[in-house]
Legacy VTK file of the C-alpha trace (Angstrom):
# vtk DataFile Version 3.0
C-alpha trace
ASCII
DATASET POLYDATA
POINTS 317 float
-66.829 54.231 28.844
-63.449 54.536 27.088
-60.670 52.530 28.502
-57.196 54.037 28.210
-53.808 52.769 29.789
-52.929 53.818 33.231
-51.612 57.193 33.373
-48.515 56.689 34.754
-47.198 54.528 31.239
-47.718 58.023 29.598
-46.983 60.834 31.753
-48.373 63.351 28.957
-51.237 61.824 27.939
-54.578 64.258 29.107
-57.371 61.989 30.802
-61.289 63.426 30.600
-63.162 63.314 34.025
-65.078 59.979 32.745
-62.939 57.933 31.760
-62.127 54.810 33.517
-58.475 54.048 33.709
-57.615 50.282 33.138
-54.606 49.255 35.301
-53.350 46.161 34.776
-50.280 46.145 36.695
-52.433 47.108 39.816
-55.359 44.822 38.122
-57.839 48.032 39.015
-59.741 50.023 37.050
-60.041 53.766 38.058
-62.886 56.588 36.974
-60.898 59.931 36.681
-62.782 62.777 38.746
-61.552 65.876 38.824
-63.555 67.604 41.625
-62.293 67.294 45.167
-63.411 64.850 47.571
-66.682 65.414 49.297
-66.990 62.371 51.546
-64.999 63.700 54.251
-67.962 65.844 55.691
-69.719 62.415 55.771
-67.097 60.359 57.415
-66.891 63.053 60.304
-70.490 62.044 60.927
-69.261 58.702 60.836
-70.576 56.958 57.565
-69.063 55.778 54.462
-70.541 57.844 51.282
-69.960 55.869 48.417
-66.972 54.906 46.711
-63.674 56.853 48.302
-61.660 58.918 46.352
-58.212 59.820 46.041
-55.219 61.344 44.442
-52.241 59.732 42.127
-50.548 62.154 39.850
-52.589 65.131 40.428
-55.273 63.451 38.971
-58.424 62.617 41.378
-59.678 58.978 41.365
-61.826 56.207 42.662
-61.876 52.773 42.193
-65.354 51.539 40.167
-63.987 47.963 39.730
-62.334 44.676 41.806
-61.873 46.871 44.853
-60.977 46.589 48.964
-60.885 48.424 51.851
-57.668 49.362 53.425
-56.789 52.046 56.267
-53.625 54.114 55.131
-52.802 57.866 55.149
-52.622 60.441 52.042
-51.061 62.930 54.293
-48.953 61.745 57.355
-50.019 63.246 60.683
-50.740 61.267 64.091
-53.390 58.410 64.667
-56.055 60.707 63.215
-54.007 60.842 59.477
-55.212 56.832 59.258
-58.228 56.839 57.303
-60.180 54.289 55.135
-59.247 54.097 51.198
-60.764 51.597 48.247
-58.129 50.199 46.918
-57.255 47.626 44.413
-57.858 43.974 45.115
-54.395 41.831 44.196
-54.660 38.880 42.668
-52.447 35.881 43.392
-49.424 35.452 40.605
-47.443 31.770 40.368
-45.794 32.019 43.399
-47.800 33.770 45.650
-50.371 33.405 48.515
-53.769 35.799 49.071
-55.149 35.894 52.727
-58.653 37.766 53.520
-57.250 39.306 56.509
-58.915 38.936 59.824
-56.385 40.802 62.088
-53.200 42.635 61.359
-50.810 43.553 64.548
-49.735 47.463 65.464
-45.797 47.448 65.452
-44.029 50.346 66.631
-42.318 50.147 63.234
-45.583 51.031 61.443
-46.101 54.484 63.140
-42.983 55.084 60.638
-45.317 55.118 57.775
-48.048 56.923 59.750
-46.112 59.417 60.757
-44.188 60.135 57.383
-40.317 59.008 59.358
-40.373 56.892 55.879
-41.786 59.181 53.351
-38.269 58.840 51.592
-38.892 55.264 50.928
-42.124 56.308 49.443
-41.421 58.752 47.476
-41.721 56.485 44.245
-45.375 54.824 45.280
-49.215 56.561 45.391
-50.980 57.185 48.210
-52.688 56.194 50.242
-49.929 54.218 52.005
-50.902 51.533 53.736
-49.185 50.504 57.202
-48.481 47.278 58.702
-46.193 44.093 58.439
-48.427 41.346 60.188
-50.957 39.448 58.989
-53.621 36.758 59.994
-56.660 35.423 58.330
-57.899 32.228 55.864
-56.045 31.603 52.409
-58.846 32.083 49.841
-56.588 31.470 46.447
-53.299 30.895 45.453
-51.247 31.544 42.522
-51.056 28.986 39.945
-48.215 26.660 40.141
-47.533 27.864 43.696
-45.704 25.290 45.895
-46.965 25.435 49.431
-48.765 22.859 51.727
-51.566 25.891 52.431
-55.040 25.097 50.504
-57.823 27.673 50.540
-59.401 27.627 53.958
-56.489 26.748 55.699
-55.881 29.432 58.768
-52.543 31.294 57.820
-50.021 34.105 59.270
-47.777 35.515 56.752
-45.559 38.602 56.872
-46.331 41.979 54.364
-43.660 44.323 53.632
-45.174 47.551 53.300
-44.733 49.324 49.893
-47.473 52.208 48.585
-50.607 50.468 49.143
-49.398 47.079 49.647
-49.419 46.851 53.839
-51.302 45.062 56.603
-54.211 47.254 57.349
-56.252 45.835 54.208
-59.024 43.245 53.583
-56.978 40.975 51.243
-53.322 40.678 50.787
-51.244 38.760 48.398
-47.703 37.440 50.002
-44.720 35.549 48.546
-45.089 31.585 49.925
-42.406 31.195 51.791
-43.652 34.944 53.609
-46.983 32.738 54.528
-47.290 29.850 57.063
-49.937 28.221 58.668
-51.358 29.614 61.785
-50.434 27.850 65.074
-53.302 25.719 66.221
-55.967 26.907 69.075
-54.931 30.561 68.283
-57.101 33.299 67.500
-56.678 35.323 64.389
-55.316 38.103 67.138
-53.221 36.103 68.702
-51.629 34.414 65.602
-51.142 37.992 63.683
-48.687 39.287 67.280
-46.989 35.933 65.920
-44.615 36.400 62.729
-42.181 39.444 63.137
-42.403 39.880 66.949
-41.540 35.615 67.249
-39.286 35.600 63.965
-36.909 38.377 65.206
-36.603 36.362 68.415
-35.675 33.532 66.934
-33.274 35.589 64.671
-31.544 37.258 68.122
-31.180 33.802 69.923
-29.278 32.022 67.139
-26.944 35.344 66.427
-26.327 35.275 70.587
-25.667 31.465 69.939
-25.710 31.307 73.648
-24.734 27.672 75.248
-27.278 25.435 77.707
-26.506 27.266 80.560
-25.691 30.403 79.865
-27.254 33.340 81.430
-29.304 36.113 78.990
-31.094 39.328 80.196
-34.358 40.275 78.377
-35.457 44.063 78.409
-38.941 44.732 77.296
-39.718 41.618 78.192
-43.820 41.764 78.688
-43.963 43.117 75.234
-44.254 40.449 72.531
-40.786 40.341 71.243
-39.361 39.674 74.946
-42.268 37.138 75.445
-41.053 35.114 72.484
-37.729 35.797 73.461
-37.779 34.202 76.934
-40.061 31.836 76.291
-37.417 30.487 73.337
-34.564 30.969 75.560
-36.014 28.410 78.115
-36.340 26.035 75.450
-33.014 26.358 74.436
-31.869 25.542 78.340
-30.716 29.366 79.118
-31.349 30.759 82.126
-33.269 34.610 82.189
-33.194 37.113 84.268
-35.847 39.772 82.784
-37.075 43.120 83.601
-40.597 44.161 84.281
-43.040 46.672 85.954
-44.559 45.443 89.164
-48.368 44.895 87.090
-46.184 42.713 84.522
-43.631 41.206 87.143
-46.337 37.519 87.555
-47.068 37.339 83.466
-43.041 37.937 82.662
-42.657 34.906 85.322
-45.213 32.809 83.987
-43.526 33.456 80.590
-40.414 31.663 81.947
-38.029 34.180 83.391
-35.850 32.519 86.359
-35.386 36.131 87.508
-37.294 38.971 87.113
-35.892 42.793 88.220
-37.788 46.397 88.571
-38.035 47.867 84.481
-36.242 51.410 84.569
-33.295 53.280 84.382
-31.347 51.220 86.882
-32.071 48.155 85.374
-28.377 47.386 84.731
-27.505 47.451 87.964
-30.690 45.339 88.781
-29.301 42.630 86.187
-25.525 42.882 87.980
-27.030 42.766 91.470
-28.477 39.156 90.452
-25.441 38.069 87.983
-22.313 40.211 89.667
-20.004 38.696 86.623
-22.693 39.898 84.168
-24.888 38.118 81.676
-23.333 36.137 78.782
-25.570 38.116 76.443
-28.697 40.693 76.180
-31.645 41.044 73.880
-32.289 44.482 74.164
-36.219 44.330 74.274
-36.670 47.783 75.250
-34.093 49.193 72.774
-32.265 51.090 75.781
-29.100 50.626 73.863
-25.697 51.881 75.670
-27.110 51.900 79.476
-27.899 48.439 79.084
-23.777 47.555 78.639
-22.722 47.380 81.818
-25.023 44.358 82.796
-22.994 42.066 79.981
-19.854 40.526 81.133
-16.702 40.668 79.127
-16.679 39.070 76.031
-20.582 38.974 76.071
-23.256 39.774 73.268
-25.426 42.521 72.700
-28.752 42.168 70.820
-31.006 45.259 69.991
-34.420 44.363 68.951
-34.123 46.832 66.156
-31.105 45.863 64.430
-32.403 42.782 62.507
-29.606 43.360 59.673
-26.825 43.561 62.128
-24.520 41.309 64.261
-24.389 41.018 67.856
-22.175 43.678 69.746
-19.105 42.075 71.192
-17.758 43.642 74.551
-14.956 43.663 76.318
LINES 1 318
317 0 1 2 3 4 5 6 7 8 9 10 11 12 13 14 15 16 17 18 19 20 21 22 23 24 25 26 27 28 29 30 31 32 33 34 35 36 37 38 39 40 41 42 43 44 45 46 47 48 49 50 51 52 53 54 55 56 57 58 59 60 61 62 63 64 65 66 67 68 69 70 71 72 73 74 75 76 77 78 79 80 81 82 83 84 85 86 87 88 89 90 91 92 93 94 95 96 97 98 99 100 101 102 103 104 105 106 107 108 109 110 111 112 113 114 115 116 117 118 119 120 121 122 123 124 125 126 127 128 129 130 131 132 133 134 135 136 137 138 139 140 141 142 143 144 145 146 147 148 149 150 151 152 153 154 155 156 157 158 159 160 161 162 163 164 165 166 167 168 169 170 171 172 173 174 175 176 177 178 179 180 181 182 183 184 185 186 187 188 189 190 191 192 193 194 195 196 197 198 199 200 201 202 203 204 205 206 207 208 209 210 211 212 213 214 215 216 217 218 219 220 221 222 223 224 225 226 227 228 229 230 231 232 233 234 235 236 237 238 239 240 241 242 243 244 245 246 247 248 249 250 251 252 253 254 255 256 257 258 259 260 261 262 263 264 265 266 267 268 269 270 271 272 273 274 275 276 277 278 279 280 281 282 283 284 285 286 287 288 289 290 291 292 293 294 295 296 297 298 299 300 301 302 303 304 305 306 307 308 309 310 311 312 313 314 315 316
């Protein structure tokens, strides 16, 4: 078969159904089809016919060559829109680090790309687009010239920033080195993929707070994984918590650490003042409640929302 340049170098240039498409950016090669689809009668009977097929540039194609699995979406929509694609299988440049993923964790953050809330931000990439920003599994190469202490077959957790195809939910990824660190020892692939974002933005809200041994800090959310690391840090650090939880949660939020644990909900403010009447020297706002949350901060205290990684801690009084 003829090998041409990928379409997108030359937008004009008219591509035969037949001809394979030699990427070398994407290091893929492509067979142009121009017929619709017809494996989506088989997946609803739940197999896999044959080599998927989708659409860049109004053109449709399917991968024939160095290919992976990934779940992504070509249209966004709920749960349902994620669906399994063949994409291309990246390669490891000087500088970088490939892991054959074993688990990748669900953020709340990656419904954004499920459910289109970021189809700005991917206006400029083909589908299918590929969600997720943790990662788990076994380094099986690395770029040349790469400095890391990783070899292939270590056990590694790295995190993916998602861009086009280039997310989580995929067989193989390739990261930056200093996105990829070895996994924590006795941990499950599971366990060690809940690890990266969820621990590193904890991390990240405890040194902005910059609390002092001593100091009191209220944790919303705090069964979820972010508060987890979050309190569990904080004890480390000599702080005392007071954290919220439902009554199922209240023994694993205590066994996580907290000193004090109040009823989860819309009073939980008041909860957190009823324990600390001069308020808490600073929150990390777990639960993203946001303004409700204020009143439980004394004056002069900090106020950390889980989603506002770029930010600085709010000030009050």
């Amino acid at each position: 078969m003829k090998i041409v340049s990928h379409p997108h170098t030359n937008g004009a240039q008219v591509i035969p159904k037949g001809v394979v498409i030699h990427s070398s950016a994407r290091q893929e090669e492509l067979e142009v089809v121009r017929i619709r689809p017809r494996f989506q009668s088989a997946r609803q009977r739940g197999r896999r016919a044959g080599p998927l097929i989708h659409r860049r540039n109004s053109v449709w194609i399917r991968c024939v060559a160095r290919c992976m699995r990934a779940v992504g979406v070509t249209e966004f929509g709920g749960p349902e829109a994620l669906q399994e694609h063949d994409v291309a299988e990246p390669a490891a440049s000087p500088g970088e680090v490939r892991l054959r993923v074993h688990a990748a964790a669900v953020n709340p953050t990656d419904t954004y790309v499920r459910n289109g809330a970021r189809r700005k931000s991917l206006e400029e990439y083909d589908p299918p687009y590929v969600p997720g920003m943790d990662v788990a599994g076994v380094v099986d190469a690395i770029g040349e010239g790469t400095r890391t202490d990783l070899a292939v077959g270590d056990r590694a957790m790295g995190i993916v920033l998602p861009m086009g195809s280039h997310g989580a939910y995929v067989e193989k990824t390739v990261l930056p080195a200093e996105s990829v660190t070895r996994a924590p020892a006795g941990t499950s692939h599971a366990e060690a993929a809940t690890l990266p974002m969820n621990g590193l933005t904890a991390r990240m809200s405890l040194d902005l707070l910059n609390l002092a041994p001593g100091s009191t800090l209220a944790v919303t959310g705090a069964a979820g994984a972010y508060g987890g690391y979050v309190i569990q840090l904080a004890k480390e650090a000599g702080l005392r918590v007071v954290a919220d939880a439902v009554s199922k949660d209240e023994q694993l939020v205590r066994d996580l650490g907290a000193d004090v644990v109040v009823p989860r909900g819309e009073q939980v403010a008041e909860a957190i003042r009823n324990e600390v009447p001069d308020g808490v020297d600073g929150l990390a706002d777990g639960s993203v409640q946001g303004e409700p949350l204020l009143p439980a901060v004394r004056d002069g205290g900090d106020h950390w929302p889980q989603n506002a990684l770029l930010s600085q801690p709010r000030v009050l009084g």
